[in-house]
C-alpha positions in Angstrom: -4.3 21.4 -17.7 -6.1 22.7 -14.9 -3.1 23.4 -12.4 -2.0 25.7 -15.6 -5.1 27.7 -16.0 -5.3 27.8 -11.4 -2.0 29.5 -12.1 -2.5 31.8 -14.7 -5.8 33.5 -13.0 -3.9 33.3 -9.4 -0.9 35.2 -11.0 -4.2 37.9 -12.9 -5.4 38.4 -9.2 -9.0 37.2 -10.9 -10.5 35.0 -7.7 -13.8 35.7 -9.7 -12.6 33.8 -12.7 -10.6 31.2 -10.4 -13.8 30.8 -8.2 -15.8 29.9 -11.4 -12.8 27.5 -12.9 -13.6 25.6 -10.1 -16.8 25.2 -9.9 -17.1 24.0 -12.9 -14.2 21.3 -12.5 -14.4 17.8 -11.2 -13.4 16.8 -7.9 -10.6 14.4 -9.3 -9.4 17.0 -11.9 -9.2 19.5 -8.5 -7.5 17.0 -6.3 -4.7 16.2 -9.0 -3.9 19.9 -9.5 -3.9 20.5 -5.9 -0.8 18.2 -5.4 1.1 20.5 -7.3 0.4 23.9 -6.2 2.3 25.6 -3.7 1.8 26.2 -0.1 -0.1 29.5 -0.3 -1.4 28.5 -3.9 -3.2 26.0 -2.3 -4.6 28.1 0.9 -5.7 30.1 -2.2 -7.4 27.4 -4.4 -9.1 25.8 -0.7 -10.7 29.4 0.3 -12.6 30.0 -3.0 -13.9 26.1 -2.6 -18.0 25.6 -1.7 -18.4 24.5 2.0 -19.1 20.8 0.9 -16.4 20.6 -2.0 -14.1 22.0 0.7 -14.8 19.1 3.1 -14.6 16.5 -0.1 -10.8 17.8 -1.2 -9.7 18.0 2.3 -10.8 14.3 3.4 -9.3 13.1 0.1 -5.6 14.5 0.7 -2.9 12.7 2.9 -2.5 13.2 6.8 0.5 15.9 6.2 -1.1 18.3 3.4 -4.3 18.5 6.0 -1.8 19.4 8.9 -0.6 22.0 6.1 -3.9 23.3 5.2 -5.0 23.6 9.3 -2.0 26.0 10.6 -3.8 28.0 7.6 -7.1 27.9 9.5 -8.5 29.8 12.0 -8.9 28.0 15.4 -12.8 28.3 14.1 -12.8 27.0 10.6 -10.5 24.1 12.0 -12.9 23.1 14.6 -16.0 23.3 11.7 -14.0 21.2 9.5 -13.3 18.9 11.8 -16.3 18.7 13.3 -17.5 17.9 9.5 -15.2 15.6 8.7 -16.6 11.8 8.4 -15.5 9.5 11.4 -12.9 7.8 10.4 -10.9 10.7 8.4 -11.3 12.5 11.5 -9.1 9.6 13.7 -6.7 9.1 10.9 -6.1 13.0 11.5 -6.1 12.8 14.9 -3.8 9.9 14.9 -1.2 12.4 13.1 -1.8 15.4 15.1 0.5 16.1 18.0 -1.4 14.6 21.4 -2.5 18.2 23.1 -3.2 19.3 19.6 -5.4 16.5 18.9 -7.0 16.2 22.6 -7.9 20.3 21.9 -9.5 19.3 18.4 -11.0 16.5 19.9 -12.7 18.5 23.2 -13.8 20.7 20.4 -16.2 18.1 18.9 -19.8 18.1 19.4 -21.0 16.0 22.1 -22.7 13.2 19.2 -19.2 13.7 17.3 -17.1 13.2 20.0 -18.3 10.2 21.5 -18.3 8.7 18.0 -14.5 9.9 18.0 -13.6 8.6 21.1 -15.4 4.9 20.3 -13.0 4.6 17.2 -10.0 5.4 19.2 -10.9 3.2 21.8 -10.1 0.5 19.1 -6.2 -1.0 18.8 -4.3 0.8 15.9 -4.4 -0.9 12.8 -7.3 -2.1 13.1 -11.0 -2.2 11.5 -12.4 -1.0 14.5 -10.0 2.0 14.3 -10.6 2.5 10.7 -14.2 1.7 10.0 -16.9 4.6 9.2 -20.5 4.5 11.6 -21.7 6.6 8.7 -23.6 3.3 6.8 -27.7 2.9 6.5 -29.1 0.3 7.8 -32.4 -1.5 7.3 -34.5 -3.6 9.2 -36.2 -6.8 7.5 -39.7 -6.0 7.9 -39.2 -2.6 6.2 -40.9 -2.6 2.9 -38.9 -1.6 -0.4 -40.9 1.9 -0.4 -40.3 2.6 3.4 -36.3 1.7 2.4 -35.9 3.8 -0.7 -37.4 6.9 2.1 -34.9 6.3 4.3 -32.1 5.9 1.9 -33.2 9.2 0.4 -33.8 11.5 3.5 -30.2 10.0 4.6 -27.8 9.4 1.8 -26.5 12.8 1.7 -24.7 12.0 5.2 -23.7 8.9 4.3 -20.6 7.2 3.4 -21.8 4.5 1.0 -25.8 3.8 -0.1 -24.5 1.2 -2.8 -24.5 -0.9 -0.1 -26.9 -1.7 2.8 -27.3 -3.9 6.2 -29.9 -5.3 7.1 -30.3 -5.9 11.2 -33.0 -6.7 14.1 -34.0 -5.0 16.9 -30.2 -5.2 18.8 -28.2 -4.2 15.7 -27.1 -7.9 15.3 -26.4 -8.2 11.2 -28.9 -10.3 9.9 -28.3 -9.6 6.1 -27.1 -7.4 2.9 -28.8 -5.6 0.5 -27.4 -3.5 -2.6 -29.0 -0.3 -3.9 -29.4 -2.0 -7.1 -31.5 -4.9 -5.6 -33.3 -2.7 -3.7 -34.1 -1.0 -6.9 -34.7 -3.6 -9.0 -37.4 -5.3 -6.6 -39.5 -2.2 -6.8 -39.5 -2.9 -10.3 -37.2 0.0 -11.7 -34.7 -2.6 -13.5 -36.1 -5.6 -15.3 -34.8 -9.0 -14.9 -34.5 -12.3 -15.1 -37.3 -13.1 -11.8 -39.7 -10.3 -12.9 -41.2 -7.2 -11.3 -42.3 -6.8 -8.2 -43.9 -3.5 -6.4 -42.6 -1.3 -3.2 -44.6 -3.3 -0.8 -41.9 -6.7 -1.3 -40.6 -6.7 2.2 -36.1 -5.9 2.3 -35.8 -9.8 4.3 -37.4 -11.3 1.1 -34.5 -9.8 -0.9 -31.8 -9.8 1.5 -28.7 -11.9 1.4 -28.4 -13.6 4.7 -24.9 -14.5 3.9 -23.5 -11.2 4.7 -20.1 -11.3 5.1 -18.1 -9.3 8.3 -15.5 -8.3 10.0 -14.8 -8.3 13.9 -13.4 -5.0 15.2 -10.3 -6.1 16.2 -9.4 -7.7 12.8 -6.1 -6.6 11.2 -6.9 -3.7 8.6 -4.6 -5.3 5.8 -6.8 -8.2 6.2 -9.8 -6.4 5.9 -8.5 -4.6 3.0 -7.5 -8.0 1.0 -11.3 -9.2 1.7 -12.8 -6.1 0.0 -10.0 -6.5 -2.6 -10.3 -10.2 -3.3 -14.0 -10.0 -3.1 -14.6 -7.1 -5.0 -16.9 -5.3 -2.1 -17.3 -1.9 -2.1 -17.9 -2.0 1.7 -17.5 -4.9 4.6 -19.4 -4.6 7.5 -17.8 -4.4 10.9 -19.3 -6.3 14.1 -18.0 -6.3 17.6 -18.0 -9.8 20.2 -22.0 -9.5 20.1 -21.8 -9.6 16.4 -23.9 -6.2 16.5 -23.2 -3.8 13.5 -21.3 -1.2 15.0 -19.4 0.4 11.5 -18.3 -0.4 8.0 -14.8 -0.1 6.1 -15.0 0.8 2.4 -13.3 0.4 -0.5 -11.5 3.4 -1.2 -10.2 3.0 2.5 -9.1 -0.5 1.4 -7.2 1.5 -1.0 -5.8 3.7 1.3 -4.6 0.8 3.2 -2.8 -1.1 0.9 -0.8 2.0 -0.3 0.3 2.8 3.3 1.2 -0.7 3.4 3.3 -1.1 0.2 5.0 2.8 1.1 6.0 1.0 4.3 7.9 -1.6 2.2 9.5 0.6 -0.2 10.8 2.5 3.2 11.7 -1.0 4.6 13.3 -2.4 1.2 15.6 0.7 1.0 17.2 -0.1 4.4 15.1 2.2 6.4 14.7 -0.1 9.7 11.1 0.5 11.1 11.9 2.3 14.3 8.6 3.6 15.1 6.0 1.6 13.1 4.2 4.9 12.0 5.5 5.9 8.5 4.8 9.6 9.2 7.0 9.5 12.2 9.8 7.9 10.3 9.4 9.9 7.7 9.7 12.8 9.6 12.5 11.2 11.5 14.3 10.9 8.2 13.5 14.5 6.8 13.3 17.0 10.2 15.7 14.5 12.7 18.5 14.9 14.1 21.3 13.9 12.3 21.8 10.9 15.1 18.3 10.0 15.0 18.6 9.5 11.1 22.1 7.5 12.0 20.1 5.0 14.0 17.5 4.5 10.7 19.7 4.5 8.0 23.6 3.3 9.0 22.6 -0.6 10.7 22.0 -2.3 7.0 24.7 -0.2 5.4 26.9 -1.9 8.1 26.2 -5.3 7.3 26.1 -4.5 3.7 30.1 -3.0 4.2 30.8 -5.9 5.9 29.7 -8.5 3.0 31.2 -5.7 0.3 35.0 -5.8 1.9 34.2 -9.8 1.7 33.2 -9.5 -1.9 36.8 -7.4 -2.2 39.0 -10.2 -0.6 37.4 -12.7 -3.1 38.7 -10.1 -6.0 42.0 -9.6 -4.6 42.5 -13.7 -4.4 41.7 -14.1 -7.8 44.1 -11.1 -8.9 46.6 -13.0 -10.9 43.7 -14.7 -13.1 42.4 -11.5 -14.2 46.4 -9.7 -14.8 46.3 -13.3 -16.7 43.3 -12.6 -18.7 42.0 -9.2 -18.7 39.4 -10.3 -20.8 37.9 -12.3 -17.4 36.8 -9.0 -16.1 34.9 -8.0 -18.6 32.1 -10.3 -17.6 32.0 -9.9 -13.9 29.3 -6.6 -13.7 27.3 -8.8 -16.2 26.7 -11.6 -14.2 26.3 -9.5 -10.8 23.6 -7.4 -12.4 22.1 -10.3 -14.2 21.7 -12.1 -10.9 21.0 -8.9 -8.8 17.8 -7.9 -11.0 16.6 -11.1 -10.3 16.6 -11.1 -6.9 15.4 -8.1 -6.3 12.4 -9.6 -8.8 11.7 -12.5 -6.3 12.0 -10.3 -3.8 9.6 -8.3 -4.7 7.6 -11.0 -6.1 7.4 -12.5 -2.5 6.9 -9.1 -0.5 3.7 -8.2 -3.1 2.7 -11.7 -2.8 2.7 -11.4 1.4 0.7 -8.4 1.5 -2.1 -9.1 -0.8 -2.5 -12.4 0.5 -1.2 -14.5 -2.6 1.5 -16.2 -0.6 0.5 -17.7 2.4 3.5 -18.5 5.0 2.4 -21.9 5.5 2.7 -22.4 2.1 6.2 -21.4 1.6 7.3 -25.0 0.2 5.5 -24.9 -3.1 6.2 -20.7 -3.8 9.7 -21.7 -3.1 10.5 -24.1 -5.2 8.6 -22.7 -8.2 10.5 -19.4 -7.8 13.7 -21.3 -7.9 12.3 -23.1 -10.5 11.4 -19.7 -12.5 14.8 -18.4 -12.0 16.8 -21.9 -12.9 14.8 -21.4 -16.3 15.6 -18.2 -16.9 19.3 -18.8 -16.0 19.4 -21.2 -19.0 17.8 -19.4 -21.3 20.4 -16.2 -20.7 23.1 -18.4 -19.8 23.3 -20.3 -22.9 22.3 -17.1 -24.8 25.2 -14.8 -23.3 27.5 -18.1 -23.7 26.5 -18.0 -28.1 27.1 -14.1 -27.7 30.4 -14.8 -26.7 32.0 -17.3 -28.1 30.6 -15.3 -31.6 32.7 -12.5 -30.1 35.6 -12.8 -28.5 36.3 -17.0 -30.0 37.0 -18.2 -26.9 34.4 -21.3 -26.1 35.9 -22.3 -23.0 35.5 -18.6 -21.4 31.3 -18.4 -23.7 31.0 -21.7 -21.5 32.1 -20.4 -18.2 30.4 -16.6 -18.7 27.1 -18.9 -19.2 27.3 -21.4 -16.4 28.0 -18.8 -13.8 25.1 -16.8 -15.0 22.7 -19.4 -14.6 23.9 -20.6 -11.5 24.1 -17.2 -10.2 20.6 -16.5 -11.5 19.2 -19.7 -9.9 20.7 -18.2 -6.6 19.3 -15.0 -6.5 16.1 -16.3 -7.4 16.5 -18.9 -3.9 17.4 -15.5 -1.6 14.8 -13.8 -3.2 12.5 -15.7 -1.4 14.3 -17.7 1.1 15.5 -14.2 3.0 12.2 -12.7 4.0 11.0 -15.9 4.4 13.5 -16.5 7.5 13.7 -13.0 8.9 9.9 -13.6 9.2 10.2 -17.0 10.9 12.8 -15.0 13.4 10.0 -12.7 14.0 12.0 -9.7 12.0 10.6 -7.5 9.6 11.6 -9.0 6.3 11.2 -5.7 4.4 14.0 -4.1 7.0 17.0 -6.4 5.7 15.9 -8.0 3.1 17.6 -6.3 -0.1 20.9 -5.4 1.0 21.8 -8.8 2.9 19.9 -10.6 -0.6 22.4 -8.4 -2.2 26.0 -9.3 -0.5 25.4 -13.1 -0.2 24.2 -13.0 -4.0 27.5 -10.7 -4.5 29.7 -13.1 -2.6 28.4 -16.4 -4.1 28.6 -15.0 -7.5 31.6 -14.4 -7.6 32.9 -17.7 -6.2 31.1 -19.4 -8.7 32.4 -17.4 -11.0 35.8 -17.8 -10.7 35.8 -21.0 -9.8 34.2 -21.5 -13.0 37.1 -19.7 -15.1 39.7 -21.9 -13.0 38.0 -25.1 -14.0 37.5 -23.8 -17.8 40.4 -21.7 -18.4 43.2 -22.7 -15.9 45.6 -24.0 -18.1 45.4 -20.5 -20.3 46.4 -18.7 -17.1 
């Protein structure tokens, strides 16, 4: 592995031999290893980087390992870097930076990369205006497929994307599309199904004019499902005039949705969204005060102590059932797991199905009642499979019958809050990833066990 051999010649003092390693690596294989290396390993590995594979590594990594790698800086190399950085890397830094640091960094920017700076942050948070790159080529129509190929060639190397190109007039209004490939294939590189033609084919002969957008102020998730669902590897971005004023690109898309689904595991756990920025919570959580964490963390865990003493009364009531028959007890982690795993499923199911657009909230009906559906079915099958297992075992048909009822009712149930709770903290305007688990949890807890004793009462009260 290449973090192994970065560790053996950092350990040999041989910089030469480490300098040459990774040259000689690919930027992925660089990036991986880099996760994994210490502080001051890293500051190491970064140094002995080329200028440009520098920049590349350090507009790959997260927010917080660039924060780490600046306080290793120079007030110098940080200003280059970030004066090198593309567009919108630079704001999501920015973004994370504490405000005088940031303004400094920012007043620090050449005059061209400033005011492109400052444009992207005039744009809401969250946004494609806030996240979108003004590092794209664009075309006009009347170019010819020579005079395109020039420009794409003298400018690639300071571009974002050149797989993808936009076409617009004389007022930057988007008037069309173009892909590298098409470009190519219409100088007659490629052969294909409509023939060759030569570099003087004008790009609005071979344009889509269907091009497909984004307005500035549309939500980034959004934009990231588009690219997602439509399998683009860049979306242009127009403001009220419809003028081209950026693009957002895939592996930004990508960025996005992981934020996103980070924000839910945070949420799912309990972790109320106090701040609406993950790296504040998170640093909340980590470097807070122990108060500050309170006011996170100890809300849910309420409620969910609340539901668990309920859960305990239920017990206590049906004491003298299970002193009956000890054998009772046996069964009751089964059926609360059972059910538990498959609520978290639907759960799950329904907070994945939310963020990549699968499940639309005005839809809710038909998801709904196929998930209960889903979980009804699975109920039976287990149910009536955990009822066989044991009546084989223990020969006692009444309790087989009982054990399988409650576990397919249970199961049926868990499926229903699965669904149904996120669904109604979002209708309350809550955040459904917030409360969802542990409240799914106690009302699954409660019910289950209701059902299941009432179940051994009707089945087995005249043994007890």
């Amino acid at each position: 592995m290449l973090k192994d051999k970065v560790l053996s010649l950092i350990e040999e003092r041989d910089m030469i031999g480490l300098k040459s390693l990774l040259k000689e690596s690919e930027e992925m294989e660089i990036l991986q290893a880099f996760y994994d290396l210490s502080p001051d390993e890293q500051v190491i590995v970064f140094r002995l980087l080329s200028k440009s594979d520098a920049l590349t590594l350090f507009e790959e990594l997260d927010t917080e390992e660039q924060q780490n790698l600046l306080k290793s800086f120079t007030a110098e190399k940080t200003i280059e870097f970030v004066n090198e950085m593309a567009p919108d890397d630079r704001v999501r830094l920015l973004d994370e930076l504490p405000a005088l640091v940031a303004k400094k960094l920012l007043n620090s920017l050449s005059p061209a990369e400033r005011a492109v700076t400052n444009a992207l942050m005039g744009y809401a948070p969250e946004t494609a205006g806030r996240v979108m790159t003004t590092e794209y080529i664009s075309l006009k129509r009347n170019m010819t497929v020579e005079q395109a190929l020039e420009k794409i060639s003298l400018q690639a190397e300071d571009k974002e994307t050149v797989y993808t190109l936009f076409i617009t007039d004389s007022k930057r209004k988007l008037e069309g599309v173009l892909t590298l490939k098409g470009l190519l294939i219409a100088r007659g590189a490629t052969a294909n199904t409509i023939g060759k033609t030569d570099g003087n084919t004008l790009v609005g002969d071979i344009m889509s004019k269907n091009a497909i957008s984004v307005t500035t102020d549309t939500d980034q998730e959004e934009v990231a499902k588009i690219l997602k669902e439509l399998d683009l590897l860049a979306i242009p971005v127009v403001d009220r005039e419809e003028r081209l004023v950026g693009i957002v690109t895939i592996d930004d898309a990508i960025d996005i949705l992981e934020e996103e689904a980070t924000e839910d595991i945070y949420d799912q756990a309990g972790l109320l969204d106090i701040t609406g920025n993950e790296a504040d919570r998170s640093d909340v959580l980590v470097n807070g005060k122990i108060f500050a964490i309170w006011k996170i963390r100890l809300p849910i865990l309420i409620v969910t102590l609340v539901f668990g003493f309920l859960s305990g009364f239920i017990i206590e009531d049906f004491e003298s059932r299970l002193e009956s028959i000890a054998l009772v007890a046996i069964f009751i982690p089964l059926v609360m797991g059972m059910s538990g795993d498959v609520g978290t499923q639907s759960s799950t199911v329904f907070a994945r199905g939310i963020v990549l657009g699968q499940i639309k909230v005005q839809n809710f009906v038909k998801h709904f009642l196929k998930e209960i559906l889903v979980g009804f079915t699975m109920g039976i099958v287990l149910g009536a499979a955990t009822g066989i297992v044991t009546v084989v075992i223990w020969q006692v048909p009444m309790l087989g019958l009982a054990v399988g009822l409650s576990l397919a009712l249970t199961m049926t149930i868990a499926a229903l809050l699965g669904f149904f709770v996120p669904y109604f903290l979002i209708r309350l305007n809550l955040d459904q990833a917030a409360g969802s688990a542990p409240i799914i949890t106690s009302i699954k807890d409660i019910l289950g066990l209701v059902i299941y004793f009432v179940l051994i009462t009707i089945f087995m009260g005249n043994m007890m």
